[in-house]
C-alpha positions as CSV (number, residue, x, y, z in Angstrom):
1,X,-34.3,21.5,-12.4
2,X,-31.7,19.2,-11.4
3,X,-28.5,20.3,-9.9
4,X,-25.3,20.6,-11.6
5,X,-22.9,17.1,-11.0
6,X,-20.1,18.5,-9.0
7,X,-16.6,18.2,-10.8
8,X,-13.5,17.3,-9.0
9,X,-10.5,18.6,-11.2
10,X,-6.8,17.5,-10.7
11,X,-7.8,14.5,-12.5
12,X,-6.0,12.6,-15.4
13,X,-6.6,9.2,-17.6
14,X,-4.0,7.6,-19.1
15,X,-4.7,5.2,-22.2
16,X,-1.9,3.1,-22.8
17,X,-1.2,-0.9,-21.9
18,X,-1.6,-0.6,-18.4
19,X,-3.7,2.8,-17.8
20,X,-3.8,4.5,-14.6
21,X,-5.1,7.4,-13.3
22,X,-2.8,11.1,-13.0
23,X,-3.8,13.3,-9.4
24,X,-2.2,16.8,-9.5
25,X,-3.4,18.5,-6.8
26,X,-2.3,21.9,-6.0
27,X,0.9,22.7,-4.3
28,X,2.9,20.6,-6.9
29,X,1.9,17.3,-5.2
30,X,1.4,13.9,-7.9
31,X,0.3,10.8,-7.5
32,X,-0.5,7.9,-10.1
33,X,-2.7,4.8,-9.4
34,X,-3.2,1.8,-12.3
35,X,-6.0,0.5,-12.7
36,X,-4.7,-3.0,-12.5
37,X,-5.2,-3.4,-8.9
38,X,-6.0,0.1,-7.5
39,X,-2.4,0.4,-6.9
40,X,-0.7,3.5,-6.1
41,X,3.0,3.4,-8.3
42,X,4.0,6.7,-7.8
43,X,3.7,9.5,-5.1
44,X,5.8,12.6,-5.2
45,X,6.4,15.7,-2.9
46,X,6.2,19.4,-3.9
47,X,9.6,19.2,-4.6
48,X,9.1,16.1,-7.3
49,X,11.1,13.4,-4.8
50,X,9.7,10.0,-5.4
51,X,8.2,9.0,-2.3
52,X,7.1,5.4,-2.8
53,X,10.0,2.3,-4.0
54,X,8.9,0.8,-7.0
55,X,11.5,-2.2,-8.7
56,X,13.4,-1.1,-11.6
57,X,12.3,-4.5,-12.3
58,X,8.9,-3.2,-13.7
59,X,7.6,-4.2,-17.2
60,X,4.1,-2.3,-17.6
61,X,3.9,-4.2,-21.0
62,X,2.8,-7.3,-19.2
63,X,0.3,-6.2,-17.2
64,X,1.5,-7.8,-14.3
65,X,1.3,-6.8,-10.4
66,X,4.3,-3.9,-9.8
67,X,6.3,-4.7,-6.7
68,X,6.5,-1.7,-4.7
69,X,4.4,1.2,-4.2
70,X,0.8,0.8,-2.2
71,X,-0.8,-2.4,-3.4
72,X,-4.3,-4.1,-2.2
73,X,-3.7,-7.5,-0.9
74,X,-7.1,-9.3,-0.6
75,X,-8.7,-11.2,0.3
76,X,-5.6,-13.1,0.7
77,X,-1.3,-12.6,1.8
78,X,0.3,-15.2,1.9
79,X,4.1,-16.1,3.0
80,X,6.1,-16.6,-0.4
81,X,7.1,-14.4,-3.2
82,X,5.3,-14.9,-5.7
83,X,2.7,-11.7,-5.8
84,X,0.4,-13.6,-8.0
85,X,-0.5,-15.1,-4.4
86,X,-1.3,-12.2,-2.5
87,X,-5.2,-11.9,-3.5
88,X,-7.3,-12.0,-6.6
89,X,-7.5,-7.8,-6.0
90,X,-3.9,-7.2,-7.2
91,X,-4.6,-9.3,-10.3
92,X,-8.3,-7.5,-11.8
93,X,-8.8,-4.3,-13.3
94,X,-10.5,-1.7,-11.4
95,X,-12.8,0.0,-12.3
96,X,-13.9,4.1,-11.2
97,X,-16.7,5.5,-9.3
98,X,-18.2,8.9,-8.2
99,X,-19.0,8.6,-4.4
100,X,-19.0,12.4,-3.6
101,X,-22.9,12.3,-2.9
102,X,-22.5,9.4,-0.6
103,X,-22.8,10.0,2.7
104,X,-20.7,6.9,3.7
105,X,-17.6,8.5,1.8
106,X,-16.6,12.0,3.2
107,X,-15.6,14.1,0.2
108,X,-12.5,15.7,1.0
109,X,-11.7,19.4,0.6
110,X,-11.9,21.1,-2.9
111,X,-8.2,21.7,-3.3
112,X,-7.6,18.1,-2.8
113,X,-7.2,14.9,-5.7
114,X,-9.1,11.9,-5.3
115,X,-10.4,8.7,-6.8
116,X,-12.6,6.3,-5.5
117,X,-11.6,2.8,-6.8
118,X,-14.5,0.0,-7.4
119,X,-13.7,-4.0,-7.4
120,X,-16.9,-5.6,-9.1
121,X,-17.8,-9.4,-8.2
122,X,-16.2,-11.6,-10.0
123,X,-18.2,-14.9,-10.7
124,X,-15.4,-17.1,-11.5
125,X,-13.4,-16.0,-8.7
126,X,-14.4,-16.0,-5.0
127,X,7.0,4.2,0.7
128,X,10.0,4.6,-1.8
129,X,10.8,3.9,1.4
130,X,14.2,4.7,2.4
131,X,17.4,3.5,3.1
132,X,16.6,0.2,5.1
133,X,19.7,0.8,7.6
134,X,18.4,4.3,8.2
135,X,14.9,3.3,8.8
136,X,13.1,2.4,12.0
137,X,8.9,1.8,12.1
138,X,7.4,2.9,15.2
139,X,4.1,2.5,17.0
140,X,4.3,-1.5,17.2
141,X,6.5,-1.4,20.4
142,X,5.4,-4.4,22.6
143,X,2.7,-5.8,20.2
144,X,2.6,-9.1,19.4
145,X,3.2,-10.4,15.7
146,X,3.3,-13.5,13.8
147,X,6.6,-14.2,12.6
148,X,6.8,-16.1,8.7
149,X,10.2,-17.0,9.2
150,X,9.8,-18.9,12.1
151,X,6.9,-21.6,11.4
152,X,4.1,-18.5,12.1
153,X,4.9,-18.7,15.3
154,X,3.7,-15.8,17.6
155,X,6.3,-13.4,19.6
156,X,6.1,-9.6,21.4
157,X,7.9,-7.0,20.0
158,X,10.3,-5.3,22.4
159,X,10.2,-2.0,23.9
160,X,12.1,-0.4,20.7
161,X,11.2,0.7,17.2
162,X,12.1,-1.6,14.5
163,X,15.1,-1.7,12.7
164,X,16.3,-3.5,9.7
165,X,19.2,-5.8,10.3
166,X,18.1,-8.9,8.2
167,X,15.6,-10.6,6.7
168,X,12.2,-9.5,8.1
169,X,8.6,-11.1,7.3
170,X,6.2,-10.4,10.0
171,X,2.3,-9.6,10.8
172,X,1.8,-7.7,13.7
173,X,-1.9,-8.0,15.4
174,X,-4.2,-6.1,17.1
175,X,-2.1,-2.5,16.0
176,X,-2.8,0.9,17.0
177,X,-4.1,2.8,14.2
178,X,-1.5,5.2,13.9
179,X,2.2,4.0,12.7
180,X,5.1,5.7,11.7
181,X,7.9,5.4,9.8
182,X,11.3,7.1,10.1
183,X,13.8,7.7,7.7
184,X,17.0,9.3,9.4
185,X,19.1,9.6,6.1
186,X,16.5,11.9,4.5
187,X,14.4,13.3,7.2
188,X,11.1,12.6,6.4
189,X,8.5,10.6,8.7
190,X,5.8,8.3,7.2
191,X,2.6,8.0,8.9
192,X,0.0,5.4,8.2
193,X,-3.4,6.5,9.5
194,X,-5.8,3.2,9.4
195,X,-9.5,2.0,10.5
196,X,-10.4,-0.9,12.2
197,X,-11.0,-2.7,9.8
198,X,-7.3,-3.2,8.9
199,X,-6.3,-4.5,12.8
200,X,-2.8,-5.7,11.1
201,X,0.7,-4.1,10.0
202,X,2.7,-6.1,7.5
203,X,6.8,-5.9,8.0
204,X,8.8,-7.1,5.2
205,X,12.2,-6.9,3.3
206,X,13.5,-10.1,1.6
207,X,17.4,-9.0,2.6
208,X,20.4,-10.5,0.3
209,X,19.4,-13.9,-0.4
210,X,15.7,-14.0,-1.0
211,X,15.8,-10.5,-3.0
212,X,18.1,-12.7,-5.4
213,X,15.7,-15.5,-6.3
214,X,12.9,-12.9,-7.2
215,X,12.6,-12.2,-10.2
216,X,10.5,-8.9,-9.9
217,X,13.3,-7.4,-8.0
218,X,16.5,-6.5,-8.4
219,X,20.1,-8.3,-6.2
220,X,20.5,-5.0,-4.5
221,X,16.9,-3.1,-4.5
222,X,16.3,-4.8,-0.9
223,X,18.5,-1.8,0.0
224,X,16.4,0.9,-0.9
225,X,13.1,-0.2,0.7
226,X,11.0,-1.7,3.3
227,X,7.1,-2.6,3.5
228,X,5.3,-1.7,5.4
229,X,1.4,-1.8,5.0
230,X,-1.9,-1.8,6.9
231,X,-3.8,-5.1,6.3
232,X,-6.3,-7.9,7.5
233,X,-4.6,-10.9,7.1
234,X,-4.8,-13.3,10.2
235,X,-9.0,-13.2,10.4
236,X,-11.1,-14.2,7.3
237,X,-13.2,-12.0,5.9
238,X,-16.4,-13.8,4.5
239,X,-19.0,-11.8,2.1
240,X,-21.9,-12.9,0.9
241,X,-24.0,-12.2,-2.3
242,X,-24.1,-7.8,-2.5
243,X,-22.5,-7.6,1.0
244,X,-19.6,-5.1,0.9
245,X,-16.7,-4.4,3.3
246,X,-14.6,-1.3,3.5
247,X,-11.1,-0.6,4.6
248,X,-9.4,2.5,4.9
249,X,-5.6,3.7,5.3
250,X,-4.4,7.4,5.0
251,X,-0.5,8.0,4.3
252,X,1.0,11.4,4.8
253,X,4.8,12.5,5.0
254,X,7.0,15.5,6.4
255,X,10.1,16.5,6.8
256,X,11.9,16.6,10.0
């Protein structure tokens, strides 16, 4: 006799335009993830504070990549604004997978939601983050990054956190796997837990003038957020037929 399938609860579909998937583990905690791109658009605290920026910007009607939340840029990120551009992955629907007998995929405890996200080939195609004056990233001191407003060329970091002054698009290289972010006005810390297999950190926020000419997000919402995201964006990654590759971030947040 076969053993039961193990059931994971906590777990919701939508079925509407756009649908996504509704986690409500216990302790009051929500996240939702659309299919269209495996992107996480919301994440909320016991306490039902929006944790993630998402553009008021947004229509769902259009199936369209959301600016904001926790996207999947591959294989590609490239240096404009149009997020059409950052990687065939934010652009296909995803599909949904049971991975809790695979070894390769620790399940994690019982009073915890998950869902593990699959991107089939394709043959035709090969944190409301806070206040940006009251945030500072740390973890990146001294490491060098790649700077997109300055012709990609390559600078060190200096021996502070990161604050948010002006217009910022950077890739940092070679980054430890553990980064934080601080918000001061609301006393909560970010942290990004990553593998190796996402050596990068990706520092942006378009400030006054570029937030204007994007049409995805409002004059003033480049006041209420920053990005920044775990990535593998200045080394190719080449896969052959059935080859796989596998990267993995884990985000958590308290209060200070």
């Amino acid at each position: 006799m076969q053993p039961a399938a193990r059931q994971w609860p906590y777990r919701q579909y939508t079925d509407d335009a756009c649908p996504s998937i509704l986690l409500y583990p216990p302790g009051g905690y929500f996240a939702e993830i659309q299919l269209l791109g495996a992107q996480v658009i919301s994440w909320e605290n016991e306490r039902q504070e929006e944790l993630l920026f998402l553009t008021g910007e947004t229509d769902y009607r259009l199936q369209h990549p959301v600016r904001g939340g926790i996207p999947i840029c591959f294989p590609t990120f490239y240096d404009n604004y149009d997020v059409d551009d950052y990687g065939f992955a934010r652009t296909r629907m995803w599909r949904t997978e049971d991975l809790m007998d695979d070894a390769a995929f620790p399940a994690p405890p019982r009073d915890h939601a998950f869902v593990d996200f699959i991107l089939d080939n394709m043959p035709d195609n090969f944190p409301d983050w806070p206040n940006h004056r009251a945030t500072q990233v740390e973890g990146l001191e001294r490491v060098d990054y790649v700077d997109y407003l300055n012709d990609h060329e390559r600078f060190t970091e200096g021996p502070n956190p990161i604050t948010f002054e002006n217009e910022v698009d950077k890739v940092y290289l070679n980054t430890p796997d553990v980064i934080t972010v601080r918000d001061r006005e609301r006393r909560r810390t970010y942290t990004i837990h990553k593998d190796a297999n996402l050596p990068e950190i990706v520092v942006w926020n378009p400030w006054e003038f570029e937030a204007r000419r994007m049409s995805d997000l409002g004059d003033e919402e480049y006041r209420e957020m920053v990005c920044v995201e775990a990535a593998a964006v200045e080394s190719e990654i080449t896969l052959n037929p059935d080859q796989e590759w596998t990267g993995t971030q884990r985000l958590s947040v308290e209060q200070f």
